[in-house]
N, C-alpha and C positions, 0 to 999 in steps of 0.2 A: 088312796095310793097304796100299793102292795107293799111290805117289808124288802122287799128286793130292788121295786125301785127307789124307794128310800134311800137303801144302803149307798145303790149306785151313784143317786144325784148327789150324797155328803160326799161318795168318793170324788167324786168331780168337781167340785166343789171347793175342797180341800186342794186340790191339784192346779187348778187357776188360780190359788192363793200363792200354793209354791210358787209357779212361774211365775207369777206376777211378783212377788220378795224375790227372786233374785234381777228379774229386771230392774226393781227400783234400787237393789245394789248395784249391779253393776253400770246403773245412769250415774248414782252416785260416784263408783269411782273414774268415770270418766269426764265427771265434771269440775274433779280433782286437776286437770289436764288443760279443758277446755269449760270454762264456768259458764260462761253464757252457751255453750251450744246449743241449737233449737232442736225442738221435737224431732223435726223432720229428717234434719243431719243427723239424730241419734239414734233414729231408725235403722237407718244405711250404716253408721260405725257396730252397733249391736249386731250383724246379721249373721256374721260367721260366730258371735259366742250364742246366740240366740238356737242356731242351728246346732253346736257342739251338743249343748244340753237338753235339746229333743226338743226344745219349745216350736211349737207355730203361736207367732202372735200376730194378729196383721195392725196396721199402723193406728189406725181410730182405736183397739181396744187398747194398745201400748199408751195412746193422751188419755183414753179415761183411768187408767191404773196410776197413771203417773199425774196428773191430775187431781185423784181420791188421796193421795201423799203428798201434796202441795211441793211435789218435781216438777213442775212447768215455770221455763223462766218467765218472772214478772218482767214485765214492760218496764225501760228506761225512766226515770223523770225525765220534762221537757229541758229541763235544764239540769246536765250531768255535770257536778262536782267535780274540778280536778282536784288530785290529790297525789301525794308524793308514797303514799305506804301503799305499792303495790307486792303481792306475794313473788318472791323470787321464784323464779321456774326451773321445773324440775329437769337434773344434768341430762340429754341423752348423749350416746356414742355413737361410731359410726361403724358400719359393719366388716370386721377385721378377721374374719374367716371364710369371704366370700375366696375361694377357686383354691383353701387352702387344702393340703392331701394328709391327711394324720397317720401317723404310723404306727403310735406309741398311747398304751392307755395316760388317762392328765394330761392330754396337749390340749384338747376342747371339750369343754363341758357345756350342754344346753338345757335351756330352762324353759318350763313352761307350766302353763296352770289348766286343770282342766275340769271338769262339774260331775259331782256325783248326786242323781236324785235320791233323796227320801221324803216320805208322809212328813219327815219334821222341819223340814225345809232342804236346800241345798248345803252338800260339804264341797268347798273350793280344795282341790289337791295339788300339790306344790309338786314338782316332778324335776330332778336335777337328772341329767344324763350323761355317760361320757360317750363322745363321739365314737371314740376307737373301739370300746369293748363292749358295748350300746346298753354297761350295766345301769339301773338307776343307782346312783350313788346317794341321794337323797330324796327323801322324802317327807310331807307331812299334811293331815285333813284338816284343815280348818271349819270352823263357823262361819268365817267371813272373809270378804276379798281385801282387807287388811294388810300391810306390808309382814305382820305378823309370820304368817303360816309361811310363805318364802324365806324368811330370816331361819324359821328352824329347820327347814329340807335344806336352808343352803349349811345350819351347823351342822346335821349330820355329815352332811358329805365333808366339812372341811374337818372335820374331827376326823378322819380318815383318810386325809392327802398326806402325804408324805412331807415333811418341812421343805423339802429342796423341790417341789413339783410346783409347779405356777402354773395351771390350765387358762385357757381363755376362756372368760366366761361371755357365753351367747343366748340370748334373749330378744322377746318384743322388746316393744317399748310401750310396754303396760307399766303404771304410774306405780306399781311394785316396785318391778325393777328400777325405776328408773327414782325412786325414792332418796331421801339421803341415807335413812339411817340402812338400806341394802346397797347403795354405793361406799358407802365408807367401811363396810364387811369385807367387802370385794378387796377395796387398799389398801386396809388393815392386812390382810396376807397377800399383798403384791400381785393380786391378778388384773391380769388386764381385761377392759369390761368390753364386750362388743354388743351392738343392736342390730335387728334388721331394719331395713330402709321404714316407712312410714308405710304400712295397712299391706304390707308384703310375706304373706305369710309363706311364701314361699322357702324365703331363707330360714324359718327355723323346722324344718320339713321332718328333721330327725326327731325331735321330738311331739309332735307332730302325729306322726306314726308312732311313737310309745304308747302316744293317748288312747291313739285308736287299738291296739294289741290289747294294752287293759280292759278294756272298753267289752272289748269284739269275742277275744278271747279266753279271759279269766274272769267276767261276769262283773264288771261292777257298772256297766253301764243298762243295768236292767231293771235301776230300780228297789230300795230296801224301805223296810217300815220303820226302823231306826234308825238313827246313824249311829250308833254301838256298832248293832252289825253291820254298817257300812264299814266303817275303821277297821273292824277287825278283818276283814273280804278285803278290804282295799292291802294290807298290811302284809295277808297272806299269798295275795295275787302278787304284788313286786317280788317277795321272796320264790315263789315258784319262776315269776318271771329271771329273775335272775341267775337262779341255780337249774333250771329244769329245759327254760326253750332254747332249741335249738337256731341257730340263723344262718342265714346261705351265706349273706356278708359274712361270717363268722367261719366259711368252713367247716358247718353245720358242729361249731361249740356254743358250749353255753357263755354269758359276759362273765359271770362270776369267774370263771378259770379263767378266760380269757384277760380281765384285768391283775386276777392276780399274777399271771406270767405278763403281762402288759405289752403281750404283743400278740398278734391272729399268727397261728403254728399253719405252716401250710405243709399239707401232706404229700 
């Protein structure tokens, strides 16, 4: 075998490992949700984050990766145990900004998470938005799909609301958000929490399209050999996002000026 293909088959190698850890994370946190789901239903719930973060996996190699991590539910006993200590289920809400029109930067704020590849595995990015001035107001990389990493994108942004502003905050109903210790953040400063319906990604659309801007247009969807330099690429891409792109919605301003006058200036 030549040194070239060598190198090539470690890279590849190395790269079905990534994809393969974050599928077994993100089986994990959907089974946070749904415990017993089967392979097959988890096939079909993974397909749009599968797809976000560039994977193609088809369903036989997703049972044997998931399989090789003992992620395959075990078979019931013939005789199941009733029992009274089942896990309380996690709060959702119901979607409270569907046909709402915002005027003013802090009336809606949306959340969402989205996948940065590296050789060291996957960084989860927490991404807060505000609807009206489409600045990210928080942010943060994580390790893991953890309620963690949302809990600090959502400090930063609240260290930054004004005391008397109460945004709606809008989200899946990713078992993040839908968490306690990020619901009680939320009613700890008086926002009111909204979701979109069940596997409807349509309604959080705005953020959504932030993922894809990152992504498409300030490089972080291409790929890093660390996640140092991911963090740092990810850090510097929302600040330019913020202060540099222009948007049509905007009136062709940037969100940073935009939120800080908190309203779109029409010419």
């Amino acid at each position: 075998m030549s040194r070239q293909n060598y190198y090539a088959g470690r890279k590849q190698r190395q790269q079905r490992k990534v994809d393969a850890d974050l599928v077994a994370e993100l089986v994990r946190q959907e089974r946070k949700l749904q415990p017993r789901i089967g392979g097959r239903k988890l096939y079909k719930v993974l397909q749009l984050a599968l797809a976000e973060a560039g994977i193609e996996m088809g369903r036989d190699r997703m049972f044997d990766e998931l399989r090789a991590r003992g992620l395959l539910v075990p078979p019931l006993p013939r005789l199941w145990p009733r029992t009274t200590h089942y896990n309380a289920s996690l709060p959702v809400f119901r979607n409270e900004i569907k046909g709402l029109e915002v005027t003013r930067a802090n009336e809606i704020w949306v959340a969402d998470l989205t996948y940065v590849r590296t050789d060291e595995g996957f960084l989860y990015v927490s991404l807060i938005t505000d609807k009206c001035s489409r600045k990210i107001v928080g942010h943060h990389a994580d390790d893991t799909l953890e309620t963690v990493g949302p809990l600090k994108a959502l400090a930063m942004a609240l260290a930054e609301l004004p005391r008397d502003a109460k945004p709606i905050h809008h989200s899946d109903r990713g078992c993040q958000y839908c968490s306690h210790d990020y619901v009680e953040a939320l009613q700890e400063r008086c926002l009111s929490i909204s979701m979109t319906e069940e596997d409807h990604c349509a309604q959080n659309a705005l953020a959504e399209r932030v993922n894809g801007i990152l992504k498409q247009e300030y490089g972080i969807g291409g790929g890093f050999k660390l996640k140092a330099m991911a963090r740092r690429v990810i850090k510097e891409a929302v600040k330019l996002y913020n202060t540099r792109r222009l948007h049509t919605a905007l009136n062709y301003q940037v969100p940073e000026a935009v939120h800080r006058r908190g309203t779109v200036e029409l010419n």
